[in-house]
C-alpha positions in Angstrom: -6.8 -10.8 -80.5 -6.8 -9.3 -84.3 -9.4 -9.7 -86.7 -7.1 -12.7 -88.6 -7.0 -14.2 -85.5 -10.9 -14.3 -84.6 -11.5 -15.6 -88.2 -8.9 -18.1 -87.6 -10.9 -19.4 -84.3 -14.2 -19.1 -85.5 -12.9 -21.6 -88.8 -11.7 -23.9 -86.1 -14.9 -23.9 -84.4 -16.6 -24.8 -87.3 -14.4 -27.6 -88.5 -14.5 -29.1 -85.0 -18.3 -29.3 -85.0 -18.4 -30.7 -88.3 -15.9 -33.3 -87.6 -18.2 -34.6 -84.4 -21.1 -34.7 -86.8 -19.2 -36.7 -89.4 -17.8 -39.4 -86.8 -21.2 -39.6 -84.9 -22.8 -40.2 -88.2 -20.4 -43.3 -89.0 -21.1 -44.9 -85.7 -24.9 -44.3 -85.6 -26.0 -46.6 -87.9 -25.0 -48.2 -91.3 -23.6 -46.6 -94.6 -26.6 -46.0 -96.8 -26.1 -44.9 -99.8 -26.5 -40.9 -99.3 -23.6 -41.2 -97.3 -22.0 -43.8 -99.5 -21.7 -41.3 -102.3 -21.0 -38.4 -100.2 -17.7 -40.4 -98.8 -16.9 -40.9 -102.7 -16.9 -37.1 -103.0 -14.9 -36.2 -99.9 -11.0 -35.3 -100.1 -9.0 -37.0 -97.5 -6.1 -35.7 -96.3 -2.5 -37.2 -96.7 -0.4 -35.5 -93.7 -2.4 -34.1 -90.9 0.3 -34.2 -88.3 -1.7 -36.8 -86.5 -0.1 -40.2 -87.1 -3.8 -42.0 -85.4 -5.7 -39.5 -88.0 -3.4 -40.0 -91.4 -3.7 -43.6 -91.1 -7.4 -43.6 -90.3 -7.9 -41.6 -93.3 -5.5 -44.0 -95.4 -7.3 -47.1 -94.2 -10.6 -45.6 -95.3 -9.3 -43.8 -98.8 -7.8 -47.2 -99.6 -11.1 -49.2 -98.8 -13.6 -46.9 -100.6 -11.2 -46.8 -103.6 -11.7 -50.5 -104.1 -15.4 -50.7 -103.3 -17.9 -52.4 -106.0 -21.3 -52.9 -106.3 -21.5 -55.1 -102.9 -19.8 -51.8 -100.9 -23.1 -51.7 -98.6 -24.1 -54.9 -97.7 -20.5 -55.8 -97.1 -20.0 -52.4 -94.8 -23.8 -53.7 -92.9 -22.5 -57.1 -92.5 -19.4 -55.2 -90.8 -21.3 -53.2 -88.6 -23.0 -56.2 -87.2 -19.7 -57.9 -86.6 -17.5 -54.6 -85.2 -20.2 -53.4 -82.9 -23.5 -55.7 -82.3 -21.4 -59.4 -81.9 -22.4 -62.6 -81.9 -21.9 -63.1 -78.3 -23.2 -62.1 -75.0 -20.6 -61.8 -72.7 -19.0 -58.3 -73.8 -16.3 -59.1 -75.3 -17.5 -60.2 -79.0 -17.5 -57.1 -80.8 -16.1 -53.4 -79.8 -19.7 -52.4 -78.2 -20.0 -48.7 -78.5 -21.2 -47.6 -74.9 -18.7 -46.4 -72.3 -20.9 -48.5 -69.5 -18.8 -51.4 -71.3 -16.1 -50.3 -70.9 -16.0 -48.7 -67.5 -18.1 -51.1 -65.6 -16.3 -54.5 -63.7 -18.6 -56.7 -65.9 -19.0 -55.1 -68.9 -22.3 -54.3 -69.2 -24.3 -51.6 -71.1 -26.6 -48.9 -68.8 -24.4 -48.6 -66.1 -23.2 -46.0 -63.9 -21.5 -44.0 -67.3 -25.0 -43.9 -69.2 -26.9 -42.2 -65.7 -23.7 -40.0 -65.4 -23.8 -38.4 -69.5 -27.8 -38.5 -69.0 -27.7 -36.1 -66.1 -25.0 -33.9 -68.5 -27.2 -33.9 -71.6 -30.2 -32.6 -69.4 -27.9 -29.7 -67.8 -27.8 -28.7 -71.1 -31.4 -29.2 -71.5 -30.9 -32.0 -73.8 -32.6 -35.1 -74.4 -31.9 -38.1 -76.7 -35.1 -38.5 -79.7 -37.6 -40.9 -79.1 -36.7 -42.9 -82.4 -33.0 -43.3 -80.9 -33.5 -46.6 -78.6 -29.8 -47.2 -77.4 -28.4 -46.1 -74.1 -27.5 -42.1 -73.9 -24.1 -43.5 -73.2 -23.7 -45.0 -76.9 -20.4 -43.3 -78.8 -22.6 -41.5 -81.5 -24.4 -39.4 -78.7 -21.3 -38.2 -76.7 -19.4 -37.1 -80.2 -22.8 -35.3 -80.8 -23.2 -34.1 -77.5 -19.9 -32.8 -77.8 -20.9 -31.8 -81.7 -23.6 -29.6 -80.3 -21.8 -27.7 -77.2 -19.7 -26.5 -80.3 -22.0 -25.1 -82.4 -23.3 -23.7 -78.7 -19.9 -22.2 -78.3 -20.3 -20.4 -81.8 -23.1 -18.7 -81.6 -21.6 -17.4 -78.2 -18.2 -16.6 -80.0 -20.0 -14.3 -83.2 -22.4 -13.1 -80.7 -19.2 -11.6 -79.4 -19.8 -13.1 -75.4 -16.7 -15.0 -75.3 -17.3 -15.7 -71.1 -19.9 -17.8 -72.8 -17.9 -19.7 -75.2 -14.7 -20.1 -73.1 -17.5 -22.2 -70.6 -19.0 -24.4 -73.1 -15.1 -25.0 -74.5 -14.0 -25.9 -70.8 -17.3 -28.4 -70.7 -16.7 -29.7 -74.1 -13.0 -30.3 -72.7 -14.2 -31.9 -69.7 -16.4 -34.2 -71.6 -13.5 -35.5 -73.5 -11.6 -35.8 -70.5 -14.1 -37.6 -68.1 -16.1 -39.6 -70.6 -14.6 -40.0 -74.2 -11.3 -40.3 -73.6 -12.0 -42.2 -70.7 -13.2 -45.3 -72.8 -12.9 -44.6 -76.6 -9.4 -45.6 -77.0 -10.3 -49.2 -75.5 -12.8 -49.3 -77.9 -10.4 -47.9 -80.8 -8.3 -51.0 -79.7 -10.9 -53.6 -79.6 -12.2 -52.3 -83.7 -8.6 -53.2 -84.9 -9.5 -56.4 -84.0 -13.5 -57.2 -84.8 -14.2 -55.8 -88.3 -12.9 -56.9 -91.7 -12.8 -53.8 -93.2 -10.2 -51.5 -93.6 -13.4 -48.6 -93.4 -14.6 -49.2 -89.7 -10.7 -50.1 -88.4 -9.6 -46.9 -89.9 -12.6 -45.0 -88.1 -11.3 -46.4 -85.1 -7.8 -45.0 -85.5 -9.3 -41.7 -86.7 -11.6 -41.0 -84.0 -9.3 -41.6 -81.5 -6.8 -39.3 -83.0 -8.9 -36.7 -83.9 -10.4 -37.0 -79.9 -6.5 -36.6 -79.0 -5.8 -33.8 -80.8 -9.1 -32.2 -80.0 -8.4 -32.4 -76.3 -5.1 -30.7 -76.9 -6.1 -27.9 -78.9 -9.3 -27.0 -76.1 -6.3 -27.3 -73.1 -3.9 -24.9 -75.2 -7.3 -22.4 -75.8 -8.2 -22.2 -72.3 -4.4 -22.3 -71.0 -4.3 -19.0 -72.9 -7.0 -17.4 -71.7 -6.5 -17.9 -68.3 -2.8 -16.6 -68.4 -4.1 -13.5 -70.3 -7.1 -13.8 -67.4 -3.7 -13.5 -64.9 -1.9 -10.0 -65.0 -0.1 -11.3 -62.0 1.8 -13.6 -64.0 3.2 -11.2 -66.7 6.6 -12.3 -66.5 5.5 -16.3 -66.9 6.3 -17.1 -70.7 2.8 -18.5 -70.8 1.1 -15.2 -70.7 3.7 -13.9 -73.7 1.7 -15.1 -77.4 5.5 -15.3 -78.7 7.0 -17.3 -75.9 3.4 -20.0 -76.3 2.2 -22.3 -78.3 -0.2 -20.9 -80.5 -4.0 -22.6 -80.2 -5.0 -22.0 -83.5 -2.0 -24.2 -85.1 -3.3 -26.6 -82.2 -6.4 -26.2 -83.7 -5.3 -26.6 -87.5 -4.5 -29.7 -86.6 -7.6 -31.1 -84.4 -9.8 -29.3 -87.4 -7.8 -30.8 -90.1 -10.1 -33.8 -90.3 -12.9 -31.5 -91.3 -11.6 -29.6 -93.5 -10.8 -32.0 -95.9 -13.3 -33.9 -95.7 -16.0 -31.4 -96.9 -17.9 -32.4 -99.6 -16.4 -31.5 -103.1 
C-alpha cells in the first residue's frame, strides 16, 4: 500500500468515526441549541452517490433553512412524537431499541439489549450511569460502533494493522448482526411518525450511510484477505486493478462526514 494510499485510509477512518458521533448525537436526546447553531454552520453535501444519504441531507438542509425562532421547541415536540409515542403498545412512534424491533411483541430489554451488553463489555465497555435507556437504544450501537473506529485508528497509525483489520471485521459484524438488522425498520417507521422534514431525513440518512458503511468495511477486508491468499494469485480479486477499490468505497461511506464538518 503507498503512502497516498495510507493517508487516504486513515481520512476514511476518521470521517467514519465522526459520522457515528454525529448520528448518535441526533438520536440521543433533543437539539439544544449548541447543536442548533453548529447544524447552521455545517455544509451538506448535494451528490454523495447515496440516493438514502443525498435525500436525508436535502430533507434536513431544506428544514433548517426555514427554521425561526420556534426551531427547538418544535424539533422537542418532534422528538416526543417520532421516538417516545403516545401509546403503549409499540407501534406509536419509531422506538429506537432494536429489542423492538426484533422481539414477537415488541418490547424494549429483550434478548437484543443482553446480546450488545455482553459486546460492549468484550470490549470492556460500559454504558454511563447518567444514560438510563437500554444498552440496546440506537445512539449507543452507532457509538459503540463510533468508538471501535477510533479503536481501529490508533491501531492503524500505531502501524499494527492485525489490530485494526479485527476491530474493522467487528465493527462490520456489528452492522451486520445488530444495526442493520433493525435500523432500516426503524428508518421506515420515522417516515411516518414525525412532522419534520429534520428527524425523517435522519432516518433516510442513517440508514444510507449504515449501507454504504457496511459496503465499504466488506470491500476492506475482501482485500486484505485476497492479498492474505498467495494461493489465489490468478483470482482478479487479489489484482488492485482488476477490484474495486475500498477507498472510493470508502469516499462514499465517509462522504457524510466530510461535509458536514463544521465551517
Amino acid at each position: 500500500m503507498s503512502h497516498d494510499q495510507e493517508t487516504t485510509i486513515a481520512d476514511v477512518l476518521r470521517g467514519r468515526m465522526a459520522t457515528y458521533q454525529f448520528l448518535s448525537r441526533l438520536f440521543r436526546v433533543e437539539v439544544d441549541q449548541e447543536l442548533y447553531d453548529t447544524l447552521m454552520s455545517m455544509r451538506f453535501p448535494a451528490n454523495t452517490g447515496n440516493a438514502l444519504v443525498d435525500e436525508g441531507y436535502r430533507m434536513i438542509c431544506g428544514y433548517l433553512s426555514q427554521a425561526d425562532g420556534t426551531v427547538l421547541t418544535e424539533l422537542a415536540v418532534d422528538y416526543v412524537r417520532a421516538f417516545i409515542g403516545s401509546g403503549n403498545d409499540g407501534f406509536s412512534a419509531a422506538y429506537p431499541y432494536e429489542s423492538v424491533y426484533t422481539s414477537p411483541k415488541r418490547l424494549m430489554m429483550q434478548d437484543a439489549r443482553d446480546e450488545v451488553l455482553v459486546l460492549y463489555r468484550a470490549f470492556g465497555l460500559d454504558k454511563q450511569e447518567s444514560w438510563k435507556e437500554g444498552e440496546d437504544h440506537i445512539a449507543l450501537e452507532l457509538e459503540f460502533e463510533q468508538i471501535l473506529c477510533e479503536r481501529a485508528i490508533r491501531a492503524y497509525e500505531a502501524g499494527d494493522e492485525d489490530e485494526c483489520l479485527k476491530l474493522l471485521l467487528s465493527q462490520r459484524n456489528f452492522l451486520e448482526d445488530h444495526l442493520l438488522a433493525w435500523y432500516p425498520m426503524m428508518a421506515a417507521d420515522l417516515q411516518k411518525f414525525p412532522q419534520t422534514d429534520f428527524y425523517k431525513g435522519l432516518g433516510k440518512l442513517t440508514d444510507g450511510f449504515l449501507r454504504n458503511d457496511l459496503e465499504f468495511l466488506d470491500a476492506v477486508l475482501s482485500e486484505n484477505e485476497a492479498d492474505c491468499h498467495p494461493e489465489r494469485a490468478d483470482d482478479p480479486a487479489c489484482h488492485p486493478e482488476r477490484r474495486p477499490q475500498a477507498e472510493a468505497e470508502g469516499s462514499r461511506a465517509a462522504s457524510a462526514e466530510t461535509e458536514v464538518e463544521v465551517a
